[in-house]
GUBAZA-413948 format. One line per 4 residues: number of its first residue (from 1); their letters; for each residue y, z negated, x negated of N, C-alpha, C. Coordinates in pm, whole numbers. Layout:
! GUBAZA-413948
NUM	a	Y Z X Y Z X Y Z X ~ ...
END
This chain:
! GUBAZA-413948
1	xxxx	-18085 -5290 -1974 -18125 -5348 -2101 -18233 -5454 -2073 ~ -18324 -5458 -2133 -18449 -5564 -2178 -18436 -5648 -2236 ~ -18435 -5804 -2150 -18432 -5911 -2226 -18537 -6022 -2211 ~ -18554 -6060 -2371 -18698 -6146 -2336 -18631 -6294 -2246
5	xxxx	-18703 -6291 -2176 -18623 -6430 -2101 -18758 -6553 -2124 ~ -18845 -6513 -2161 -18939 -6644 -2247 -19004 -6704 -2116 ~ -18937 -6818 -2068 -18996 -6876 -1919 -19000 -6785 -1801 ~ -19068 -6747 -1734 -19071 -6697 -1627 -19072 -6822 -1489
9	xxxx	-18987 -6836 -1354 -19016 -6929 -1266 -19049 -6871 -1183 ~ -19190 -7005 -1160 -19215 -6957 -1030 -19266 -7089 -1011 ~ -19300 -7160 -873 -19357 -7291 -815 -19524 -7300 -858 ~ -19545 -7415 -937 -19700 -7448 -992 -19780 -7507 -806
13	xxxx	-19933 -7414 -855 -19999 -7455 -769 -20056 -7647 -797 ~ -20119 -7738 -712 -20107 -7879 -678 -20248 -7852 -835 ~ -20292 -7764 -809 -20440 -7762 -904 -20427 -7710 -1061 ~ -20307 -7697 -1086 -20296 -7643 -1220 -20269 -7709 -1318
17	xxxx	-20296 -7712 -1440 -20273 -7793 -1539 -20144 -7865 -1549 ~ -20090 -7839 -1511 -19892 -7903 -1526 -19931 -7978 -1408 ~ -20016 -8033 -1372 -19998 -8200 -1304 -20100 -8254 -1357 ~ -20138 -8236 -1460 -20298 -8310 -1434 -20221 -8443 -1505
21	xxxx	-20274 -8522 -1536 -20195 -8645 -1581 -20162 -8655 -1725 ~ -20271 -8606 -1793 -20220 -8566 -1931 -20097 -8541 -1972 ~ -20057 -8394 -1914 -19945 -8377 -1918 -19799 -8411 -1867 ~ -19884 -8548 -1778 -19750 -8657 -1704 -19661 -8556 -1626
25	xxxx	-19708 -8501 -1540 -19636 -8389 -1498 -19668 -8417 -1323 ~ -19612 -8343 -1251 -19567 -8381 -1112 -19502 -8481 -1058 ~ -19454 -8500 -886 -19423 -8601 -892 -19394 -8755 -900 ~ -19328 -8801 -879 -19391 -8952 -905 -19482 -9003 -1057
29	xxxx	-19476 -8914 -1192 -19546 -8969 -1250 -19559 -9072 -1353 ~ -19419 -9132 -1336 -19424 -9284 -1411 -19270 -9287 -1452 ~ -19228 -9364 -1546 -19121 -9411 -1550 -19040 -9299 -1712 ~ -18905 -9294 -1712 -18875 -9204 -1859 -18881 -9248 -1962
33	xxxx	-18897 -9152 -2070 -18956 -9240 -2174 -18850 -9160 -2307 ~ -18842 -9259 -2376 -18699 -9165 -2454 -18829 -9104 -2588 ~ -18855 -8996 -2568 -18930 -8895 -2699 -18872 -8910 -2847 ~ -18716 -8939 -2816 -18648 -8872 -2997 -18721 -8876 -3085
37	xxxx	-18789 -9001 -3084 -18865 -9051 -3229 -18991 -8980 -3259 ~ -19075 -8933 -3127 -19146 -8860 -3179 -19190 -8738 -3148 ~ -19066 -8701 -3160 -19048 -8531 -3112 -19110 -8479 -3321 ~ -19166 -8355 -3302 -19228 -8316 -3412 -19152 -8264 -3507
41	xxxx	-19158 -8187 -3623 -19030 -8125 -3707 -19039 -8043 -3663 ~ -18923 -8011 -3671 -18841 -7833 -3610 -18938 -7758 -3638 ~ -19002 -7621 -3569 -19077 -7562 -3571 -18983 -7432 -3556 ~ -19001 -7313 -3661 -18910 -7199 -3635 -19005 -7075 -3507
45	xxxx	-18932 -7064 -3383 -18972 -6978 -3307 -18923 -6831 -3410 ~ -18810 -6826 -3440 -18832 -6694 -3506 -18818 -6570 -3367 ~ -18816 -6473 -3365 -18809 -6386 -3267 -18933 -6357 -3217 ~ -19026 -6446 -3222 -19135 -6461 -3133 -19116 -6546 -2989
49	xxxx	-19168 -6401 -2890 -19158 -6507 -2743 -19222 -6568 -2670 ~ -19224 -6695 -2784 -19324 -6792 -2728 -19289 -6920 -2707 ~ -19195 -6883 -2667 -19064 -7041 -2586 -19175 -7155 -2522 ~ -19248 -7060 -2426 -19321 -7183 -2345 -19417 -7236 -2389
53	xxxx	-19535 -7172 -2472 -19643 -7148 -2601 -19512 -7343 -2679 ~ -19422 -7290 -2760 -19376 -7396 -2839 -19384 -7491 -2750 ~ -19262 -7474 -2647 -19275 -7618 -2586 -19379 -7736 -2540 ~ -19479 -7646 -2484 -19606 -7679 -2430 -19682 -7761 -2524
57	xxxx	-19638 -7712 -2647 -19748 -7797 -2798 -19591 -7904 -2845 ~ -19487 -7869 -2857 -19455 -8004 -2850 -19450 -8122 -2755 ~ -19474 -8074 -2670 -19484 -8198 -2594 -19668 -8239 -2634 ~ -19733 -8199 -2673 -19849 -8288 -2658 -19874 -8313 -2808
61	xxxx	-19779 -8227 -2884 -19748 -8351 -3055 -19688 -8446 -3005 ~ -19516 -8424 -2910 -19517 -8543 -2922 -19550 -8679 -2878 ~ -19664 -8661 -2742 -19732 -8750 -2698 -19841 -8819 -2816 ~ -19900 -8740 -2885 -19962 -8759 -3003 -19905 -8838 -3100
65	xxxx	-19801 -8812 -3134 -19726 -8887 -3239 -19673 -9024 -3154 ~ -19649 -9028 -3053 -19579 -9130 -3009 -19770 -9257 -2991 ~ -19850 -9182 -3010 -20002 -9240 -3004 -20076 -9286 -3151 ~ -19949 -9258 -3210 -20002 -9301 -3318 -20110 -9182 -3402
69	xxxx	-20106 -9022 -3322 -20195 -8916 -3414 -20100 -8848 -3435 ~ -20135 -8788 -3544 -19985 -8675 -3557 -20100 -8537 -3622 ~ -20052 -8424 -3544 -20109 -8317 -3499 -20006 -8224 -3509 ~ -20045 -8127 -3557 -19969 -7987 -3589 -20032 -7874 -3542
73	xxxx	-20054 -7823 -3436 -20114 -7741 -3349 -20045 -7623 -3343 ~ -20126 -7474 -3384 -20075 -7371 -3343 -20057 -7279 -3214 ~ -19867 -7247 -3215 -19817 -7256 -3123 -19795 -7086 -3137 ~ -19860 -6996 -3237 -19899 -6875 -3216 -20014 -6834 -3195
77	xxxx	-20115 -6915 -3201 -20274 -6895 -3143 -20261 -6918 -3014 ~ -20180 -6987 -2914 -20201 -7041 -2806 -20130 -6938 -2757 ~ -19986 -6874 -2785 -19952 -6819 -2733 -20027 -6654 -2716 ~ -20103 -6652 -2847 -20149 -6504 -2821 -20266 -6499 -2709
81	xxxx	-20386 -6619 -2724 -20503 -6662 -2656 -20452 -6652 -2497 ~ -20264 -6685 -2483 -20264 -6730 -2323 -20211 -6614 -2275 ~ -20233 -6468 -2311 -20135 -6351 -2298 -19990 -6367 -2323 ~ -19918 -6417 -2371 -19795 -6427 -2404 -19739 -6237 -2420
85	xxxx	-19662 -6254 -2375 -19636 -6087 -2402 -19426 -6066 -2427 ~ -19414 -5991 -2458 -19284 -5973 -2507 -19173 -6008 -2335 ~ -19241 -6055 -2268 -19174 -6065 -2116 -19157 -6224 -2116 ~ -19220 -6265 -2219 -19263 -6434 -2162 -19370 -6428 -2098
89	xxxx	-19426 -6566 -2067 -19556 -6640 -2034 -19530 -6731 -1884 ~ -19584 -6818 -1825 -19579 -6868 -1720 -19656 -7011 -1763 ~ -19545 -7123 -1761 -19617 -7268 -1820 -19719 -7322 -1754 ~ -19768 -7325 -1636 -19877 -7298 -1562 -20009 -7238 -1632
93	xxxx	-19970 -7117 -1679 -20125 -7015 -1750 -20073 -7088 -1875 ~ -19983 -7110 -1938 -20028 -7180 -2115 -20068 -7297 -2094 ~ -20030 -7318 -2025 -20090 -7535 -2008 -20245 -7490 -1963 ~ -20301 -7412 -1856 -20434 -7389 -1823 -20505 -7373 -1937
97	xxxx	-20424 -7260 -2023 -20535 -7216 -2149 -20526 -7325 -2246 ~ -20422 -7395 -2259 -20433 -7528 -2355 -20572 -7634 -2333 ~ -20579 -7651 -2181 -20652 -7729 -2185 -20794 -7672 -2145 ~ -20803 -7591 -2139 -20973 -7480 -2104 -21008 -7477 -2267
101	xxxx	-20916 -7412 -2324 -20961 -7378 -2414 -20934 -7433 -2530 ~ -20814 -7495 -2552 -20747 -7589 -2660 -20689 -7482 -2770 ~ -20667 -7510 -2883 -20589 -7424 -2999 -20619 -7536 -3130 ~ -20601 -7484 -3246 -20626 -7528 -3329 -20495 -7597 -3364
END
C-alpha cells in the first residue's frame, strides 16, 4: 500500500537553504523562542501533500508576524513551483525554491 508520508529524511547539505540564517536553522543558532503568539491562522492542508510546502511558509509568517509584517503566502504555489509530488517534497529543495525564487 502507498502512503503519502509528506517529509522525506535525509541529512541537509552545510550550503542549503535550511541554514542560511534567515531561516535560523543549523547549529548553534541562537537561543528558543516561544512562536504561540505568532504562529499564523490554521491553514487547511486538506489532502494536499504539501506538509513541508505548509510548514516552510509558516515558519516565515511566523517570523513575519512576530516582525511586526503579517503575510499570507501561498503554500500551493510553492509547493507546486518546488516539485512537490504525491510522495512528498524534501525541506532542503522547498526552502531552496522559497528563497531563489520566493512565492506570492
Amino acid at each position: 500500500m502507498d502512503f503519502n508520508t509528506g517529509l522525506l529524511i535525509r541529512d541537509p547539505l552545510p550550503q542549503q537553504a535550511v541554514y542560511n540564517r534567515i531561516f535560523a536553522g543549523g547549529i548553534g543558532a541562537g537561543e528558543s523562542v516561544n512562536w504561540k503568539d505568532s504562529l499564523p491562522p490554521r491553514e487547511r492542508q486538506y489532502r494536499v501533500p504539501f506538509c513541508v510546502t505548509f510548514s516552510r511558509l509558516n515558519c516565515a509568517e511566523a517570523k513575519g508576524k512576530k516582525e511586526g509584517i503579517i503575510v499570507n503566502l501561498s503554500d500551493r504555489e510553492l509547493g507546486v513551483i518546488s516539485g512537490t509530488s504525491k510522495q512528498g517534497n524534501f525541506l532542503d529543495v522547498v526552502s531552496d525554491v522559497f528563497l531563489n525564487k520566493g512565492v506570492t
